[in-house]
Kinemage of the C-alpha trace (Angstrom):
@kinemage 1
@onewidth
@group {chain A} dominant
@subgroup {mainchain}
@vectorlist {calphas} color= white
{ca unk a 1} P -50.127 21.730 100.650
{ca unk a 2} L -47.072 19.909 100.661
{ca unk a 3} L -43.808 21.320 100.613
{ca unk a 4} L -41.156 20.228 98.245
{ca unk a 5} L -37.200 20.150 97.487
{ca unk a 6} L -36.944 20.533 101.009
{ca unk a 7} L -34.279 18.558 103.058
{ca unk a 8} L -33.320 16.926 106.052
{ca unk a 9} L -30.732 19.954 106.104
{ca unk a 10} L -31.967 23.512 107.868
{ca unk a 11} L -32.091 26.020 105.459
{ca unk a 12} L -32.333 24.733 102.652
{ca unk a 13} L -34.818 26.509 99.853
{ca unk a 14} L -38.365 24.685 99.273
{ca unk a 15} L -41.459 25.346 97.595
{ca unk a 16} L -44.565 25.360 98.619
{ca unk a 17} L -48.108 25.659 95.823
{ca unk a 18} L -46.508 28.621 94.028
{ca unk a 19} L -44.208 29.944 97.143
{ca unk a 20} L -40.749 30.196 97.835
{ca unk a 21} L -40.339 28.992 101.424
{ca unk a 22} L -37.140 30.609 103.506
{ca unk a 23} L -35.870 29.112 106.401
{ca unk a 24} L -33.087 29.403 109.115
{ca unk a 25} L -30.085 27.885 108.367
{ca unk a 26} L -29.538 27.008 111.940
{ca unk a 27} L -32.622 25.804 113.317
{ca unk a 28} L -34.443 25.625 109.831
{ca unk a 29} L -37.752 27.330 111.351
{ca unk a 30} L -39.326 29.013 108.458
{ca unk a 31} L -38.631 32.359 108.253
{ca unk a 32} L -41.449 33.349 105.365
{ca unk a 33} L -42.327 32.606 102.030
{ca unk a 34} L -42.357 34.898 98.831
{ca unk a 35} L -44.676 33.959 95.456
{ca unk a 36} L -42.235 32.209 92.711
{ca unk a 37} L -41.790 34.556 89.811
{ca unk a 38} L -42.291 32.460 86.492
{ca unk a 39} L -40.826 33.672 82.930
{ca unk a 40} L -44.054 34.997 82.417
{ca unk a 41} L -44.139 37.475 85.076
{ca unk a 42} L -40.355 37.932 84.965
{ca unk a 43} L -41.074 39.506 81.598
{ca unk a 44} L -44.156 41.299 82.683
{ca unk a 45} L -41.687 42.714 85.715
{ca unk a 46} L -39.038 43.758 82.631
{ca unk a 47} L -41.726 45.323 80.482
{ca unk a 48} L -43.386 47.529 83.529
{ca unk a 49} L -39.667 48.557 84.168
{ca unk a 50} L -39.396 50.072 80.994
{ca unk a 51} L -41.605 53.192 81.476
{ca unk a 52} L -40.560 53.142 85.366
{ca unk a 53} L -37.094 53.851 84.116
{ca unk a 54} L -37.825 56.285 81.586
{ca unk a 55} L -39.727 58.629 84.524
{ca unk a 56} L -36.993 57.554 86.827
{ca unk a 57} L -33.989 59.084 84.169
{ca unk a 58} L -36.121 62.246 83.836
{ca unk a 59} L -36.163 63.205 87.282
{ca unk a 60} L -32.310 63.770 86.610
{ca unk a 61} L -29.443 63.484 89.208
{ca unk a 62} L -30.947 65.885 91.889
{ca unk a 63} L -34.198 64.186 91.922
{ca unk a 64} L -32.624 60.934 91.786
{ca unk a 65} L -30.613 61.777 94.572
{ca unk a 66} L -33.095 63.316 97.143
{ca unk a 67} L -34.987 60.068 96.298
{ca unk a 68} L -31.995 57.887 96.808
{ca unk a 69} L -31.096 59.588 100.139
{ca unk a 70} L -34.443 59.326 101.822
{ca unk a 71} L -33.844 55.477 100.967
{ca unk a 72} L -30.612 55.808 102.805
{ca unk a 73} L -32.239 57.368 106.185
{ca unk a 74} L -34.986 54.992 106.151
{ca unk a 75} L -32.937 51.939 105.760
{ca unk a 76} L -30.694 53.143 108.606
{ca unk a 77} L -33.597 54.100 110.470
{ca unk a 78} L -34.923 50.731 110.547
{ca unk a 79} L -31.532 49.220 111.065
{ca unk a 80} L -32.838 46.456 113.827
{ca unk a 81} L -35.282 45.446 111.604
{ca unk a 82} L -33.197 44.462 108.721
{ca unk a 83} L -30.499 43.239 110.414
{ca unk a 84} L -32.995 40.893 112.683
{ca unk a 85} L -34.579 39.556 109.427
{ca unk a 86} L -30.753 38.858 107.985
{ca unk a 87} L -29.945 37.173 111.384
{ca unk a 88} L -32.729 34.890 110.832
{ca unk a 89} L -32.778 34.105 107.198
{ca unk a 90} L -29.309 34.195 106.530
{ca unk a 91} L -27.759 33.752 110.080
{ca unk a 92} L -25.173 35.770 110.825
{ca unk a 93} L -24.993 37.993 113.814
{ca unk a 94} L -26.775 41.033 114.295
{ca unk a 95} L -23.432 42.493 114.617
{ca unk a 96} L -22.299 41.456 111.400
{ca unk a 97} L -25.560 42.579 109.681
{ca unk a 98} L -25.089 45.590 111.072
{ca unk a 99} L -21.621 46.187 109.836
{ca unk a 100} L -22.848 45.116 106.793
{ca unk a 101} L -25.683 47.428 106.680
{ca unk a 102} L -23.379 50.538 107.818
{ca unk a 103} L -20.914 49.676 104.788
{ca unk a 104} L -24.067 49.958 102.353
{ca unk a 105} L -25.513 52.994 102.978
{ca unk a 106} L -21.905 54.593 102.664
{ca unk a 107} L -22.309 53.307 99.267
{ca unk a 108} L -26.085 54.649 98.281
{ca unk a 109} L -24.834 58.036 99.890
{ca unk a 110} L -21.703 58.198 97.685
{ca unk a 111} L -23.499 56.963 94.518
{ca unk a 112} L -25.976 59.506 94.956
{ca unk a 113} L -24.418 62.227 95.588
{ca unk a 114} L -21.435 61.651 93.028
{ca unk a 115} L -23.456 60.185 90.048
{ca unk a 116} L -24.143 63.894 88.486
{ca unk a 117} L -20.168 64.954 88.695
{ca unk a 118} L -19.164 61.541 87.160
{ca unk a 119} L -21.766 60.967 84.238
{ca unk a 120} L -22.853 64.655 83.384
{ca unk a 121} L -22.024 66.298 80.605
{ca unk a 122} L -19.029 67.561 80.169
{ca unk a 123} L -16.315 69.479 77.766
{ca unk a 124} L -13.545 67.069 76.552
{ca unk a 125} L -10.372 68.767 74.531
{ca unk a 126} L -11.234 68.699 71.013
{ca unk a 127} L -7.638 68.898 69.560
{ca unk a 128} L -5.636 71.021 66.911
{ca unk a 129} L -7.222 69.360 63.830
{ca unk a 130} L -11.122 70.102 65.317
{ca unk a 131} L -10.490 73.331 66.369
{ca unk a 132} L -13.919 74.255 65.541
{ca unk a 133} L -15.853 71.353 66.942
{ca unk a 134} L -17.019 71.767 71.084
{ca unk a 135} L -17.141 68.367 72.268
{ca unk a 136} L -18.811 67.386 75.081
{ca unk a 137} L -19.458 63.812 77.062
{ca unk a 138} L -21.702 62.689 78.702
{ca unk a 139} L -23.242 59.423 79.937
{ca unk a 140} L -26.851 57.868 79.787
{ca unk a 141} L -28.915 55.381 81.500
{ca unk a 142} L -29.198 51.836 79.514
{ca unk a 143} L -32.759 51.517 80.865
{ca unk a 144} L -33.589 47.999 82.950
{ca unk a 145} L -30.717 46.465 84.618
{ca unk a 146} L -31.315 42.991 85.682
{ca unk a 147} L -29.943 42.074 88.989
{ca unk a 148} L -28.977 38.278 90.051
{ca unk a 149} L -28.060 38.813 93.616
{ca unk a 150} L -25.778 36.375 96.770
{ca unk a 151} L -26.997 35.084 99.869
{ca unk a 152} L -23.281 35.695 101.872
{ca unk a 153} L -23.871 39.133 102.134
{ca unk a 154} L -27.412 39.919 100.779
{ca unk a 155} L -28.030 43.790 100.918
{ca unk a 156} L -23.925 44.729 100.544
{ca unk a 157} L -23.525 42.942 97.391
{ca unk a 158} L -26.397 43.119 95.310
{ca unk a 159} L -26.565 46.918 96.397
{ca unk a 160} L -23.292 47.275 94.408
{ca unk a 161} L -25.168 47.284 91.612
{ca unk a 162} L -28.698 48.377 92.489
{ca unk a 163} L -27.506 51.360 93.974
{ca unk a 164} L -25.282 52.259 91.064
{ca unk a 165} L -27.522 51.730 88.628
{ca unk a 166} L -30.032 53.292 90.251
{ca unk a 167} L -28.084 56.616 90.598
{ca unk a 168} L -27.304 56.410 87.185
{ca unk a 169} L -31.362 56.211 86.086
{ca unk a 170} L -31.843 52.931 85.243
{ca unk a 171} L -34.524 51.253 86.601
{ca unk a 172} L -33.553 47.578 87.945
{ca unk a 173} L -35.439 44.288 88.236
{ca unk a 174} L -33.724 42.223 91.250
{ca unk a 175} L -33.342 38.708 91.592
{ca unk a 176} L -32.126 37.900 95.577
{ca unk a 177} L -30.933 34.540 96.126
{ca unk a 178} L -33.177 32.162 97.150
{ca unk a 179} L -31.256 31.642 100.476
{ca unk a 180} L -32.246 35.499 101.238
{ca unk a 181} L -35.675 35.970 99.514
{ca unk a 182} L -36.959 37.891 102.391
{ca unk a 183} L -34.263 40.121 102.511
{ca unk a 184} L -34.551 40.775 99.269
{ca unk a 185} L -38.045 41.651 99.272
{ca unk a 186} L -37.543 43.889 102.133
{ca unk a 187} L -35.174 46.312 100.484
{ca unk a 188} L -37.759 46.193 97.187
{ca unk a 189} L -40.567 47.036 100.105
{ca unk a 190} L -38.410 50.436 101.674
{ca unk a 191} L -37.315 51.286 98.124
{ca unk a 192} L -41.049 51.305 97.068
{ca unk a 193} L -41.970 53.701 100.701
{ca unk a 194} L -39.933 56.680 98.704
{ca unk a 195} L -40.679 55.773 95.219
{ca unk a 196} L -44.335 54.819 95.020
{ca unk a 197} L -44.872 56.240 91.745
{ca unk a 198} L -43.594 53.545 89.440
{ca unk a 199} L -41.671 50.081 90.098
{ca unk a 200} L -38.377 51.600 89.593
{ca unk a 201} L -37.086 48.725 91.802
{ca unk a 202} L -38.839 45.464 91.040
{ca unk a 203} L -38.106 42.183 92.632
{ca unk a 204} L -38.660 38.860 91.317
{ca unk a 205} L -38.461 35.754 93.260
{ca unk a 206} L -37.496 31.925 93.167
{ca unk a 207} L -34.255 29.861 92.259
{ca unk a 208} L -32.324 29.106 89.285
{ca unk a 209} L -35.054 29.135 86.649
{ca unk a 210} L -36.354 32.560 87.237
{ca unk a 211} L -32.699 34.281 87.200
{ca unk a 212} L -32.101 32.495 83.316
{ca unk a 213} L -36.102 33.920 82.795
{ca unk a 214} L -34.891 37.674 83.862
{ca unk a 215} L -31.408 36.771 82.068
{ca unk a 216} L -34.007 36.353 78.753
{ca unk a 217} L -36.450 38.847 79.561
{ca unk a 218} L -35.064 41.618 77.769
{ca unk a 219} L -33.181 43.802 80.067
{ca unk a 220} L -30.011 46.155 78.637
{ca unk a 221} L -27.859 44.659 80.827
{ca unk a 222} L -27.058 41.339 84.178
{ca unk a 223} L -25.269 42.210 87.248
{ca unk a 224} L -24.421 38.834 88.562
{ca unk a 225} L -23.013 37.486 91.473
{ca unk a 226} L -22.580 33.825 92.258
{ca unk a 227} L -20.449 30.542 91.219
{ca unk a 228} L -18.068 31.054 88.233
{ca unk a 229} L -19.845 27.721 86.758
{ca unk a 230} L -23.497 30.369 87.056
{ca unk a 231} L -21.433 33.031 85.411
{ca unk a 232} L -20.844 31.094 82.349
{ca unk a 233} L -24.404 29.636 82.026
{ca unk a 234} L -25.427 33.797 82.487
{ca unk a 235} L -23.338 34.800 79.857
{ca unk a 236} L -23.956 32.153 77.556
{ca unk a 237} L -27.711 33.161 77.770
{ca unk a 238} L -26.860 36.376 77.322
{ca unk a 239} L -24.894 35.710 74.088
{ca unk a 240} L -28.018 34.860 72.046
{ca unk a 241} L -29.688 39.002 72.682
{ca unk a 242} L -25.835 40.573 73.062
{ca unk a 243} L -27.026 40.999 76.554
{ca unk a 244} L -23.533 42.997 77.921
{ca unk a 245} L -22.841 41.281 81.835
{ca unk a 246} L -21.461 42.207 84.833
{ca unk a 247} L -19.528 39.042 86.505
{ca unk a 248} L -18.410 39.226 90.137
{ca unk a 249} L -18.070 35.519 91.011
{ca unk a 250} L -15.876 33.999 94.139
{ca unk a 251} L -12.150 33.956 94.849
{ca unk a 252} L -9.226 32.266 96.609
{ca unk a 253} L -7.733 35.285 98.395
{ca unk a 254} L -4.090 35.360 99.136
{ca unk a 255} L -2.819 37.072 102.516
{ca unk a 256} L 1.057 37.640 101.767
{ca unk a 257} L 3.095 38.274 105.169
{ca unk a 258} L 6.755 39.506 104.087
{ca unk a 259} L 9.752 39.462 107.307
{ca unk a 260} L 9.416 42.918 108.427
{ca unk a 261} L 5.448 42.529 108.640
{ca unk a 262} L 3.636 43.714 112.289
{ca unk a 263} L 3.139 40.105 112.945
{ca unk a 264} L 0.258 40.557 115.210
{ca unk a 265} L -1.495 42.588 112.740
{ca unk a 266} L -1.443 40.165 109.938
{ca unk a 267} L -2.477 37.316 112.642
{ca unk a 268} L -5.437 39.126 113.355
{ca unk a 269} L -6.666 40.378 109.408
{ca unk a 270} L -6.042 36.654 109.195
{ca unk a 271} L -8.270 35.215 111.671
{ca unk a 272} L -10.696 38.286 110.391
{ca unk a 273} L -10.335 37.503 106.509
{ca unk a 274} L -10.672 33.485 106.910
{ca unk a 275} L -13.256 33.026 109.668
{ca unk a 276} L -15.696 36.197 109.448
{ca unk a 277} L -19.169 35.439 108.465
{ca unk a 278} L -18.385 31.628 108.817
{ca unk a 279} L -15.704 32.286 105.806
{ca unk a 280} L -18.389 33.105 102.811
{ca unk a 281} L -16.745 35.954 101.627
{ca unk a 282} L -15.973 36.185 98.229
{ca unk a 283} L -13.066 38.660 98.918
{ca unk a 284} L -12.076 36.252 102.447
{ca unk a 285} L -8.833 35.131 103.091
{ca unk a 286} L -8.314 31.826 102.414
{ca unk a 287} L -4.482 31.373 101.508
{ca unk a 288} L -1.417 32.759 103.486
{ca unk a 289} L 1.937 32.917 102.556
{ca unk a 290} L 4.548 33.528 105.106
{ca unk a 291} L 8.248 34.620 104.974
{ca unk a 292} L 9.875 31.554 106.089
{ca unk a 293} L 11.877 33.901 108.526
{ca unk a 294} L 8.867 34.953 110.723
{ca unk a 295} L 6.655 31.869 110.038
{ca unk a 296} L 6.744 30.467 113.122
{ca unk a 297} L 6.037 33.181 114.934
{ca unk a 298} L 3.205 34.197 112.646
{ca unk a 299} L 1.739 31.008 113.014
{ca unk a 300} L 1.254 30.768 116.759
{ca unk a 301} L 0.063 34.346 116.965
{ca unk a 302} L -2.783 32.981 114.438
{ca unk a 303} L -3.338 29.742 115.937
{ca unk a 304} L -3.764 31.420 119.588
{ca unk a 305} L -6.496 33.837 118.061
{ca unk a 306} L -8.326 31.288 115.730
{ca unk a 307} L -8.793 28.964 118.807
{ca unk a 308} L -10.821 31.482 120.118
{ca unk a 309} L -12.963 31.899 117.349
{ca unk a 310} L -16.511 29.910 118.097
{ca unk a 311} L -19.495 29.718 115.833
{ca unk a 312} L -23.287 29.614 117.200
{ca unk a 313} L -26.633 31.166 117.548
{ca unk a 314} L -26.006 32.615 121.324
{ca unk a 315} L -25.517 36.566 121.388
{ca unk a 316} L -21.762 36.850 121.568
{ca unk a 317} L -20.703 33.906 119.042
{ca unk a 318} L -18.460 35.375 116.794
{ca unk a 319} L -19.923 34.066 113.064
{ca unk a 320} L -22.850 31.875 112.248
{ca unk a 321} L -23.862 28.677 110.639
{ca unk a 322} L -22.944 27.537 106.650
{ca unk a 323} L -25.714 29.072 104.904
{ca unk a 324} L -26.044 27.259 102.173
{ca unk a 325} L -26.634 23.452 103.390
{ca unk a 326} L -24.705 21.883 100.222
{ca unk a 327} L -21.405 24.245 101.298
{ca unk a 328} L -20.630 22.002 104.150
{ca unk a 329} L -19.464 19.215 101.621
{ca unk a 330} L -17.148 21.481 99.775
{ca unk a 331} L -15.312 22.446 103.180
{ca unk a 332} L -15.087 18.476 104.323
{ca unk a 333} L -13.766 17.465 100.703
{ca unk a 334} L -11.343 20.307 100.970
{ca unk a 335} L -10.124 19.394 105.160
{ca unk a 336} L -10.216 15.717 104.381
{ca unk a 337} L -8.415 15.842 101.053
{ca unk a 338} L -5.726 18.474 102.360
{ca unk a 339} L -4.820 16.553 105.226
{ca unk a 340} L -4.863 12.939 103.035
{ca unk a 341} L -2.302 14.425 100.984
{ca unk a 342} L 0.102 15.066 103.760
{ca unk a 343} L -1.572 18.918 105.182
{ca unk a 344} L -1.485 19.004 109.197
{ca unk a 345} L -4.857 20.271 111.066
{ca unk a 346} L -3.083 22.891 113.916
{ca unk a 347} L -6.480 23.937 114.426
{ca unk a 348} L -9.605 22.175 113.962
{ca unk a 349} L -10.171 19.253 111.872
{ca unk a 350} L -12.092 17.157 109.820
{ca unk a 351} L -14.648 16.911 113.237
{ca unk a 352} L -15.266 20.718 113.062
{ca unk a 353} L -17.174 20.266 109.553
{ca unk a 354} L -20.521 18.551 111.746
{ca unk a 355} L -23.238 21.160 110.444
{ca unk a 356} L -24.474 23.751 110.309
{ca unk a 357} L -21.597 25.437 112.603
{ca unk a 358} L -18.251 24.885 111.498
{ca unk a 359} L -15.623 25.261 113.512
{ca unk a 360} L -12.665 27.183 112.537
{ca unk a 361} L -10.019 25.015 110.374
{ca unk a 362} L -6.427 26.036 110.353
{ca unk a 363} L -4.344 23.818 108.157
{ca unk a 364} L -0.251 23.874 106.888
{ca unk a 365} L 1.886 22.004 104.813
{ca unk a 366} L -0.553 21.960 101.863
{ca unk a 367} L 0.459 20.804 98.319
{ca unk a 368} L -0.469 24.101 96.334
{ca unk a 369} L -2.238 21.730 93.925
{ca unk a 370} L -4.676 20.476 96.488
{ca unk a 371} L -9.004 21.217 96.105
{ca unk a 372} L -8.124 23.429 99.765
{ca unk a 373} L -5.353 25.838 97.621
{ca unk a 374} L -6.845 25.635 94.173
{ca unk a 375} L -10.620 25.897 94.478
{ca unk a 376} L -13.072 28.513 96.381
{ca unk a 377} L -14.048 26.620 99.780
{ca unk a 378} L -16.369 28.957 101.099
{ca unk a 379} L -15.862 28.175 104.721
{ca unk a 380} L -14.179 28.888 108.228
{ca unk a 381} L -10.404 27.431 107.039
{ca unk a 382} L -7.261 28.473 106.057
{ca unk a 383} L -4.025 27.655 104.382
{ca unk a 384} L -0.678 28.885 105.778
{ca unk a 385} L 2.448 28.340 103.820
{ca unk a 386} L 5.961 29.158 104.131
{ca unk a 387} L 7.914 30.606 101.152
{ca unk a 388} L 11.682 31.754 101.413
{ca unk a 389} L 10.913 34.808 99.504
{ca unk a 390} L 8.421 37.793 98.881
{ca unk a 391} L 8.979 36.549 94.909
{ca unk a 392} L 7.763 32.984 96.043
{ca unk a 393} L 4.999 34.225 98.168
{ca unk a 394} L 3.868 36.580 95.042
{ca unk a 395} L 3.978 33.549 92.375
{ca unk a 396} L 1.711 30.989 94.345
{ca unk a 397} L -0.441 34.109 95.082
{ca unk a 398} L -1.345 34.168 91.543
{ca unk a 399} L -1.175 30.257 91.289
{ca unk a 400} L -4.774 29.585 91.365
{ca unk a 401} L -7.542 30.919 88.177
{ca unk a 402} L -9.065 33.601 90.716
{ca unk a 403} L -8.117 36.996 91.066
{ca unk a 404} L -10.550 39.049 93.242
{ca unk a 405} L -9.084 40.358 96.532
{ca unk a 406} L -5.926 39.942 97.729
{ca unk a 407} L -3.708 41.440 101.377
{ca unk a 408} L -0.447 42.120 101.694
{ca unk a 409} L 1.371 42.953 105.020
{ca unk a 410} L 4.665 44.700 104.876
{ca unk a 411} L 6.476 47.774 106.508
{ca unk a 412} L 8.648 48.636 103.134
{ca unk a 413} L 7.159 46.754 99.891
{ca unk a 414} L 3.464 46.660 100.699
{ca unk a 415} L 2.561 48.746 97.538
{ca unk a 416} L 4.908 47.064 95.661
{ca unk a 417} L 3.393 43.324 96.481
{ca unk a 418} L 0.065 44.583 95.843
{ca unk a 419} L 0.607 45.429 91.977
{ca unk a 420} L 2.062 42.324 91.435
{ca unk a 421} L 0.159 40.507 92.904
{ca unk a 422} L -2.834 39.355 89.949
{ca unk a 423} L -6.294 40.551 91.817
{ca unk a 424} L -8.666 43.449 90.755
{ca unk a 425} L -8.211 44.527 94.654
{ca unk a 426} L -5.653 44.528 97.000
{ca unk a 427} L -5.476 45.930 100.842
{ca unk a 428} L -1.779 46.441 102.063
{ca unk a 429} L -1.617 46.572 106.034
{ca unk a 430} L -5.359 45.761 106.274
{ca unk a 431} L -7.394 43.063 104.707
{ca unk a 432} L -11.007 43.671 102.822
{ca unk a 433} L -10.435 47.510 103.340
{ca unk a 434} L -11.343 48.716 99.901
{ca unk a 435} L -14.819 47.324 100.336
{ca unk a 436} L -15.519 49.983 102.404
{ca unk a 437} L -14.118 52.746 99.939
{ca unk a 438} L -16.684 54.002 97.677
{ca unk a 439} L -14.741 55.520 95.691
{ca unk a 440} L -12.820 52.629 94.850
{ca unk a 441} L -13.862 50.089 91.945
{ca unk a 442} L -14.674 46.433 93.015
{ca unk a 443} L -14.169 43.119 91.178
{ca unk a 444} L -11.991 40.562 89.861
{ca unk a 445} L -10.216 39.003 87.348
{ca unk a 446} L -10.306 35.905 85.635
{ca unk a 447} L -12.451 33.006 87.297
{ca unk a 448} L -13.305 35.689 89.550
{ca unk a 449} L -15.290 37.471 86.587
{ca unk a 450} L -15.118 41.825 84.878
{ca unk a 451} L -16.419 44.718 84.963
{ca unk a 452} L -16.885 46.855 88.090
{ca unk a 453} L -19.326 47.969 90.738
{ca unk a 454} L -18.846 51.130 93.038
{ca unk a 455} L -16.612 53.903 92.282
{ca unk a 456} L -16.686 56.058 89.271
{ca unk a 457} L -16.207 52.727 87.481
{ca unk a 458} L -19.352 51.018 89.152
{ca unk a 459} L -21.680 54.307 88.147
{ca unk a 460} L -20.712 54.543 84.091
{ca unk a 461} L -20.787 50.383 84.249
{ca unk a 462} L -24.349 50.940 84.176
{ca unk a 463} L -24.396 53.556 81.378
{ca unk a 464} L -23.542 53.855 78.033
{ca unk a 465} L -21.026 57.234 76.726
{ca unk a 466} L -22.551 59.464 74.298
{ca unk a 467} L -20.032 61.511 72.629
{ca unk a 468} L -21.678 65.065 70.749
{ca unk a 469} L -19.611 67.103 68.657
{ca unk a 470} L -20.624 70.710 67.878
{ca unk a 471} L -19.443 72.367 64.883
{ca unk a 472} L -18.958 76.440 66.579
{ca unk a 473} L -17.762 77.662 63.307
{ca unk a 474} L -16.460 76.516 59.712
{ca unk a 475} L -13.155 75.691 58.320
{ca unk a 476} L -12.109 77.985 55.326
{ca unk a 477} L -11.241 74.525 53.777
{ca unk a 478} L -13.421 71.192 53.553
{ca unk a 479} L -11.964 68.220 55.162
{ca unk a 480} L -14.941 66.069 55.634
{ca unk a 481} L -16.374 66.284 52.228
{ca unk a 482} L -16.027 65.564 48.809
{ca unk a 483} L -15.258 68.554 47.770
{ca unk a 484} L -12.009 69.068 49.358
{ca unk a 485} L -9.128 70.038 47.154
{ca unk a 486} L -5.442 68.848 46.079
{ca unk a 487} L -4.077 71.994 47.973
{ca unk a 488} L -5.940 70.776 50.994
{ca unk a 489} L -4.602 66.993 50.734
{ca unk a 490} L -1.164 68.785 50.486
{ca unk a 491} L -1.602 71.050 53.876
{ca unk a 492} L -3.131 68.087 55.792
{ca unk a 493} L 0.051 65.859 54.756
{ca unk a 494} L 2.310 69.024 56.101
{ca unk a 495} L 0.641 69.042 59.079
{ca unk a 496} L 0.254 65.430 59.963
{ca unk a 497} L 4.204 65.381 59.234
{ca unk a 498} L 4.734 67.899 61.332
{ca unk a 499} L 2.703 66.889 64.382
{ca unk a 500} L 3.490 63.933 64.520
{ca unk a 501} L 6.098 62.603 62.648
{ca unk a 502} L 8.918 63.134 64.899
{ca unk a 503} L 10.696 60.239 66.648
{ca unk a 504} L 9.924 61.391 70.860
């Protein structure tokens, strides 16, 4: 057979007579190949779902849970396994997979043990005018929640949602990216070792065309991550069923540094927020603003650490290569643009874009209206600018359409920089902290997409509230009929005067 849509370029997706063939982004070896879900199964995936989820919502929370945690122990369990398969098809260090692999089964462990206390029934005030009425709220499963998935961080992301959903008893249908089929697959495979009974969690498989299929199949609701130009296509698609969505799409994360900052803190969350997993991090730092009174300082604490940064396959290199091929023209427009408009390279350069490692890129004196400030790079670089102020630093931190993550560093007005500072997150002292709270709701704003995963928010995102009101006993007077009197009109207008006409 031949293989097609394959290029010169290592890792980039092909197919192959029906398969979807994965390969290493550094060496391009192939990796393994999944079968290419069409519309047709897509919608036969959807439709099986349906009864899985109604079996999966009767279980209730406790089932749900014990079924949930077993998923937990086996996926840390077989830790070396997964992250070994995410080194290779992905290609970032083991150590990174694992960190990313500790940070998700924090969330399946809070989801399931927290989904009964935050969607169960129950008692909500009823108020002096329904005295009589008990009313109670509660939340319910939509039923099949479609799942478009990343390739930066493949379980950690997509999990957001899978997990959440899951704990709320819905059954999901899961799209990976094509960059991370295998991965994908493998968390579909564990899922299905503790839930044999029905595919609760389905996954379908190929690129663009089968995530529009499952976007048209008929699901209650799309959990997307990807490119805010996706998003729109998603939602557009969605539009013609009322499909609701879930959009978490990239970012341009500022790091603010104010004067009284612990300078060698920032310079590392810095080197951390920019250069970790090769910079594809949709809540990585990619902008800093410094306080033009410890800018200098600041800036040769970070240079000094980001010259030690180095990419690679060998055991201690400290990110890997550009996963996605097509990335590493982005980050060389960006570089190359920035410093044709007048940006210095003080670390790094056009010459560290080469493929498929790139080196880390520090660059200043940046117009803020340059491709490397306004749009999502997506790689190893970083911005630093000088502003006189904390009021400067705040207003180019919301200069770009994103609004996602965001870091502040500051001894005194941390808390106060964060909430003004336009980004659904914000870490103050630390940078891409409240990933790793599950308690915490996580996305963005703007270009950087709604709704929420994790937290209370991420479990009712995938339910819908269902509000009962129980009459306990009758009114000597009828209000809700047609048979209520003058004398009653008169008492209501008394009382609604009286509550709450007064001026406080």
């Amino acid at each position: 057979m031949t293989v097609t849509d394959q290029t010169s370029r290592p890792g980039t997706p092909a197919f192959d007579g029906g398969f979807l063939v994965s390969s290493s982004p550094a060496t391009g070896e192939e990796v393994g190949r999944v079968p290419v879900s069409d519309a047709d199964g897509v919608r036969d995936a959807v439709e099986k779902a349906r009864p899985a989820a109604a079996w999966w919502a009767a279980l209730g929370y406790a089932g749900r849970r014990t079924r949930l945690l077993q998923w937990r122990a086996t996926i840390t369990q077989r830790l070396d396994e997964i992250t070994d398969l995410m080194h290779r098809e992905n290609g970032k260090p083991t150590d990174d997979a694992m960190l990313e692999l500790l940070i998700t089964v924090h969330h399946i462990d809070w989801a399931a043990k927290k989904a009964a206390k935050v969607l169960g029934p129950r008692r909500v005030a009823s108020g002096m005018l329904a005295s009589n009425i008990a009313a109670t709220l509660e939340y319910a499963p939509l039923g099949v929640v479609g799942v478009i998935g990343p390739w930066n961080y493949p379980v950690f992301t997509p999990m957001g949602s899978i997990a959440y959903a899951l704990a709320a008893g819905n059954a999901v249908v899961f799209k990976p990216s094509e960059y991370t089929p295998l991965v994908g697959k493998w968390l579909v495979d564990t899922f299905a070792e503790v839930v044999p009974e029905h595919p609760v969690l389905t996954g379908v498989y190929g690129g663009g065309e089968t995530g529009a299929a499952l976007t048209s199949a008929g699901v209650d609701k799309i959990a997307f991550t990807g490119s805010t130009a996706t998003a729109k296509k998603i939602m557009a698609a969605a539009a013609a069923t009322l499909t609701p969505v879930l959009i978490e799409c990239g970012g341009k994360d500022p790091l603010v540094v104010d004067a009284d900052a612990d300078l060698d803190a920032a310079a590392d969350a810095a080197v951390w927020g920019g250069l970790s997993n090769g910079g594809q991090t949709c809540i990585g730092t990619e902008r800093v603003y410094v306080h033009e009174a410890v800018y200098e300082p600041f800036l040769a604490k970070l240079t000094k650490a980001a010259e030690s940064i180095t990419p690679g396959e060998a055991v201690d290199a400290h990110y890997g290569p550009a996963t996605m091929p097509s990335q590493l023209d982005v980050i060389r427009r960006h570089v190359d643009d920035a410093l044709a408009r007048g940006g210095k390279a003080v670390v790094g350069g056009s010459e560290s874009v080469s493929g498929p490692f790139v080196e880390p890129v520090i660059l200043t004196d940046v117009p803020e209206d340059a491709a490397a400030v306004q749009e999502e790079t997506f790689g190893p670089t970083l911005t630093v600018s000088k502003v006189k102020d904390m009021d400067e630093a705040v207003e180019r931190a919301n200069g770009t359409p994103y609004g996602l993550g965001a870091a502040v560093f500051s001894k005194r007005r941390g808390v106060e920089l964060a909430r003004r500072i336009r980004s659904g997150m914000t870490s103050v002292n630390s940078v891409l902290s409240f990933a790793g709270v599950a308690s915490l709701p996580f996305g963005g704003v703007g270009d950087s997409g709604f709704g929420r995963i994790h937290g209370e928010d991420g479990l009712r995102e995938f339910t819908r509230p269902k509000a009962i009101a129980r009459q306990r006993f009758g009114l000597p007077m009828a209000i809700y009929s047609f048979t209520r009197t003058d004398k009653t009109n008169a008492l209501l207008v008394r009382t609604m005067k009286s509550l709450y006409g007064r001026r406080r």
